[in-house]
C-alpha positions in Angstrom: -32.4 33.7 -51.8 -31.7 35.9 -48.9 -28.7 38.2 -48.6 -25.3 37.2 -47.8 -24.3 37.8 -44.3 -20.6 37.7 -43.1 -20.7 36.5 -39.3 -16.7 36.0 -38.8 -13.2 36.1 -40.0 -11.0 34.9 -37.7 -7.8 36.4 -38.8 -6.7 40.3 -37.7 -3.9 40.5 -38.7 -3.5 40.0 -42.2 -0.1 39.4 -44.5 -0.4 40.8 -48.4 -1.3 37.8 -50.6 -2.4 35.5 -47.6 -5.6 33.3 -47.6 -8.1 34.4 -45.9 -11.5 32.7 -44.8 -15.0 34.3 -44.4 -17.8 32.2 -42.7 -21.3 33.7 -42.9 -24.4 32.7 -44.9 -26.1 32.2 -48.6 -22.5 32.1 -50.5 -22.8 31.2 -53.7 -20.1 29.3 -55.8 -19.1 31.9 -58.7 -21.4 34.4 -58.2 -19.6 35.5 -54.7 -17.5 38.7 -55.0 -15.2 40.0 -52.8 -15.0 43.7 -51.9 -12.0 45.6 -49.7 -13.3 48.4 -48.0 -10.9 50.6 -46.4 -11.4 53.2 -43.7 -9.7 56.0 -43.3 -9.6 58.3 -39.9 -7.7 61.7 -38.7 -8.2 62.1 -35.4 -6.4 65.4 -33.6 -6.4 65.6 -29.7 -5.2 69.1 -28.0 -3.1 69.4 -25.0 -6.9 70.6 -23.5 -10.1 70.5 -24.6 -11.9 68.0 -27.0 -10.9 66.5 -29.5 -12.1 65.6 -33.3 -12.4 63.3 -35.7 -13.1 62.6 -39.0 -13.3 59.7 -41.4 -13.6 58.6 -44.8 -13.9 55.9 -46.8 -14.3 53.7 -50.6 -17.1 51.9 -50.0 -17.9 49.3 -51.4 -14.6 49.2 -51.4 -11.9 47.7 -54.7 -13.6 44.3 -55.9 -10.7 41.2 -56.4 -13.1 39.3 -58.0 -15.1 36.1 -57.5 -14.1 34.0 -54.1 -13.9 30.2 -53.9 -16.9 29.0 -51.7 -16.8 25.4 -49.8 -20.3 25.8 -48.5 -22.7 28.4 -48.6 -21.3 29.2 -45.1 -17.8 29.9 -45.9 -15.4 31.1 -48.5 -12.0 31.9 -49.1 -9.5 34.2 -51.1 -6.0 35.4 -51.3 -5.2 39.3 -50.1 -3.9 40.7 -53.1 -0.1 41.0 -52.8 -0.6 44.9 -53.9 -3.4 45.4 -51.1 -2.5 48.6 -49.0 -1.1 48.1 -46.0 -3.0 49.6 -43.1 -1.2 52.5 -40.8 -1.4 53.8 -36.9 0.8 56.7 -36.6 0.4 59.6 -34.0 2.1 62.6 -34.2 2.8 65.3 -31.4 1.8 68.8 -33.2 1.8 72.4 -31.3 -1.0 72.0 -29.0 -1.4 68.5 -29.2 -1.5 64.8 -31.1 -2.6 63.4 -34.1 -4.1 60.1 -34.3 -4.2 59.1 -38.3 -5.1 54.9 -38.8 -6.9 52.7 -41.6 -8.6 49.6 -41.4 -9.6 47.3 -43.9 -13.2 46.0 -43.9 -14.5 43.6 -46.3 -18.0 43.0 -47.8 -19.1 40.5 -50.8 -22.1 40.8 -53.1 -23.9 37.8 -54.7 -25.1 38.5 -58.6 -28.9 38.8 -58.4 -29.1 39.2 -54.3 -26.6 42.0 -53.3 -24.2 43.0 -51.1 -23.7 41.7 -47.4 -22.5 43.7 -44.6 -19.3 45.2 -43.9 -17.1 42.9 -41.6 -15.6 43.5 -38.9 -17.7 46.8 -38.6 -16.2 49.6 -39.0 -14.4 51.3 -37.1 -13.2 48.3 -36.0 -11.2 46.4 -39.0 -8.6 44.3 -40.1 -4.8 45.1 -40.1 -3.2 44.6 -43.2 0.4 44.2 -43.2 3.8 43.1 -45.3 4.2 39.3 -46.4 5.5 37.0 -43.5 9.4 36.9 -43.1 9.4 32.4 -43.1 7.6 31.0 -46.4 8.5 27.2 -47.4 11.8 26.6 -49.5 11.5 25.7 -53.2 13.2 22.4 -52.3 10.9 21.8 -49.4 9.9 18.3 -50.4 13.9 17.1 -50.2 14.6 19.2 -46.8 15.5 17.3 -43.8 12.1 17.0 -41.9 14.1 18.5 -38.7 14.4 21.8 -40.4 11.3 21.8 -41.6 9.9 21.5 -38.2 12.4 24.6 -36.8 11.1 26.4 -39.9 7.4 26.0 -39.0 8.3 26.8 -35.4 9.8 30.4 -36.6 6.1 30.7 -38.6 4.4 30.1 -35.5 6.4 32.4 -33.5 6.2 35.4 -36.4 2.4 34.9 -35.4 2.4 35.2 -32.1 4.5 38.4 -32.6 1.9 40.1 -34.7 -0.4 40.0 -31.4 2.3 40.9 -29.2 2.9 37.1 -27.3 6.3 36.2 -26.2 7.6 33.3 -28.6 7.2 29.4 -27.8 10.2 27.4 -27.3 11.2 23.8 -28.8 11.0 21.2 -26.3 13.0 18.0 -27.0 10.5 15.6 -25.1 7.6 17.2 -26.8 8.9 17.2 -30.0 9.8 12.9 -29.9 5.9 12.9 -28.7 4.7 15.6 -31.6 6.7 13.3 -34.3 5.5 9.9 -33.0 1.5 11.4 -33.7 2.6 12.8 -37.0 4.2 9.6 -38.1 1.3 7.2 -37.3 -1.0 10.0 -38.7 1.1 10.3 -41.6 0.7 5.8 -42.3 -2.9 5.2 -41.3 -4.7 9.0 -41.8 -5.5 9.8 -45.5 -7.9 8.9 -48.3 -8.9 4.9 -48.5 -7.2 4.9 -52.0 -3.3 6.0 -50.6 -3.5 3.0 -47.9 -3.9 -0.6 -49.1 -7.2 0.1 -50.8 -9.0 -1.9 -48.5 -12.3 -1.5 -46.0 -11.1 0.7 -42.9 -7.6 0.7 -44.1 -7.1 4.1 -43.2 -7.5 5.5 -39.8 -9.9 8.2 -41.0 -11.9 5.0 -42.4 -12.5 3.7 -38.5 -12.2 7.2 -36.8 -12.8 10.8 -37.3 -10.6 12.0 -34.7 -6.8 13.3 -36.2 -5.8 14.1 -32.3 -6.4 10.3 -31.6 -5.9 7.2 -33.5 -7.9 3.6 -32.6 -6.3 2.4 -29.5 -3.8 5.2 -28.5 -3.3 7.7 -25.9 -5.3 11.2 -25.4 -3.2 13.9 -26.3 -2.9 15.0 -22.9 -2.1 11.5 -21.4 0.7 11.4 -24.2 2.3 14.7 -23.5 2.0 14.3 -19.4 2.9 10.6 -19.0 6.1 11.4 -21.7 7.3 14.3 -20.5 5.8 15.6 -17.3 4.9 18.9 -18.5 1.1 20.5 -18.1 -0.2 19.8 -21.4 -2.0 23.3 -22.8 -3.2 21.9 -26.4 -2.4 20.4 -29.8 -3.0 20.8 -33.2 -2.6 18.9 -36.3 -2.8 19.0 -40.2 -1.9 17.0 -43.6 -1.8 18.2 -46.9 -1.2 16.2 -50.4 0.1 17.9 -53.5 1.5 21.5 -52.0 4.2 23.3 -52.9 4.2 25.5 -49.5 2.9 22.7 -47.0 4.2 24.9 -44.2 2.7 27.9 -45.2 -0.5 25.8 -45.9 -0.5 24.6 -41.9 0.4 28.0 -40.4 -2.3 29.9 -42.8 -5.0 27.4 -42.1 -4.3 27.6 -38.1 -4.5 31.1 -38.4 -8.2 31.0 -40.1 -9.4 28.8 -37.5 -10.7 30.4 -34.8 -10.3 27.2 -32.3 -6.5 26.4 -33.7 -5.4 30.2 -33.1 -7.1 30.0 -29.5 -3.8 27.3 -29.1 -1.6 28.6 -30.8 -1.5 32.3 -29.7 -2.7 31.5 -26.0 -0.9 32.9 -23.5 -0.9 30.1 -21.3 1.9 28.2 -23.3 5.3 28.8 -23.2 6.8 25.5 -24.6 6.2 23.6 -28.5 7.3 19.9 -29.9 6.5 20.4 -33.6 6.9 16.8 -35.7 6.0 16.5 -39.0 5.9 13.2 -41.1 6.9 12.9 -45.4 5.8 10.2 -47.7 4.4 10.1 -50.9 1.3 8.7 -51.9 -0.8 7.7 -54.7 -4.8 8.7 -55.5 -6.9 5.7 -56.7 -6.8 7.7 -60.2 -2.6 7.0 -59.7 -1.6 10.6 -59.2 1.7 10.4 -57.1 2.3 13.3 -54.9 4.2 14.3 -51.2 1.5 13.7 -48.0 2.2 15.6 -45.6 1.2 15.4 -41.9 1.8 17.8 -38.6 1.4 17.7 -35.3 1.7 20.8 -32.8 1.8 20.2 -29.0 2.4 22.1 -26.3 2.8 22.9 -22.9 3.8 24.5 -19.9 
């Protein structure tokens, strides 16, 4: 089996203890480690003259152990919530600056074939900073679904800060259309088993498009014929059985390189966030909250 070979990672900025996604090539399920590799680099600059440089780093870096691979294309792990945070400090000395800044870098080695790149390559490299500020209540599952939705709106706009974009705003007309899509996908999108148990039940059973269910409107034709605002993209999600569904939407947005094109564009400037609750039941009978979420937004 060839090498593995890490192609992407869509996140930069990255919170301690937050998933994180690698997509690449010849993964192997339990025989994939994960390595953090951290660079290190001085740099001094004088008032005149040239400058220098010097780095150092750990490579291969401090294994965390085996990652969870859903294809030999991609796996995932969680930054360890002791990970070192990355710096970027200069400093005016007599006669000039000093320019001191880590990155972290990340590599994986498969038992018998090993070890893959180093990704992004240095000395370009990830940021590493301090859990997020928002995470889900403990009682998330009995919140008011309003609250919810503001909640998830303050995750999405502690994003956007991270890469420097101005925060989104709640829209009222956005939000009705947002809630109305997580609602129907919320009763007819899921698994065959939580919906009647019968042929095409389930609006993934007749189509594979969350944005769209059989019959109704484009999500542009619902946000511009609604609300008369230029529609500028939507996303969506559902999750069964988790304790943080909020953090579950925001971190999975975030490790998708076409969802964070949406949601950290700077081309929007308004949000409706809706989010749907029930609870359903596997065909094995395991009862547990479904989820479902829909982001749209505007301009």
């Amino acid at each position: 089996m060839p090498r593995p070979v890490i192609t992407k990672i869509c996140r930069e900025i990255i919170p301690q203890g937050a998933e994180v996604i690698i997509y690449g090539d010849n993964f192997v399920d339990g025989q994939t480690e994960v390595f953090l590799h951290y660079l290190f680099t001085s740099c001094y600059t004088p008032s005149t003259g040239f400058g220098d440089c010097g780095s150092w780093s750990d490579y291969p870096g401090t294994s965390i152990g085996n990652a969870t691979v859903g294809s030999p294309r991609s796996l995932r792990f969680n930054l360890p919530t002791t990970c070192l945070l990355t710096e970027d400090e200069r400093t005016t000395v007599a006669g000039g600056q000093v320019h001191e800044f880590s990155r972290l870098s990340v590599l994986v080695r498969v038992t018998g074939e090993g070890y893959s790149n180093i990704y992004p390559d240095p000395p370009n490299g990830l940021r590493v900073i301090a859990p997020p500020t928002y995470s889900d209540p403990p009682d998330v599952d009995t919140r008011p679904l309003e609250e919810l939705e503001n909640l998830l709106l303050n995750m999405i706009n502690e994003i956007r800060g991270w890469y420097n974009k101005a925060p989104v705003t709640m829209h009222g007309g956005l939000r009705d259309v947002a809630r109305q899509h997580a609602q129907l996908m919320n009763h007819q999108w899921g698994n065959e088993g939580w919906v009647d148990h019968t042929s095409c039940s389930g609006w993934s059973d007749c189509s594979t498009d969350p944005h769209q269910a059989p019959g109704e409107d484009s999500p542009q034709a619902r946000v511009e014929s609604n609300t008369g605002l230029h529609y500028a993209g939507e996303i969506v999600n559902f999750c069964w059985g988790i304790n943080t569904p909020l953090k579950n939407f925001s971190d999975s947005w975030d490790n998708s390189c076409e969802h964070r094109s949406v949601m950290l564009s700077d081309n929007v400037s308004l949000i409706g966030v809706g989010i749907s609750r029930s609870i359903k039941i596997s065909i094995d009978g395991f009862s547990a909250y479904y989820y479902t979420v829909t982001c749209d937004f505007a301009r």
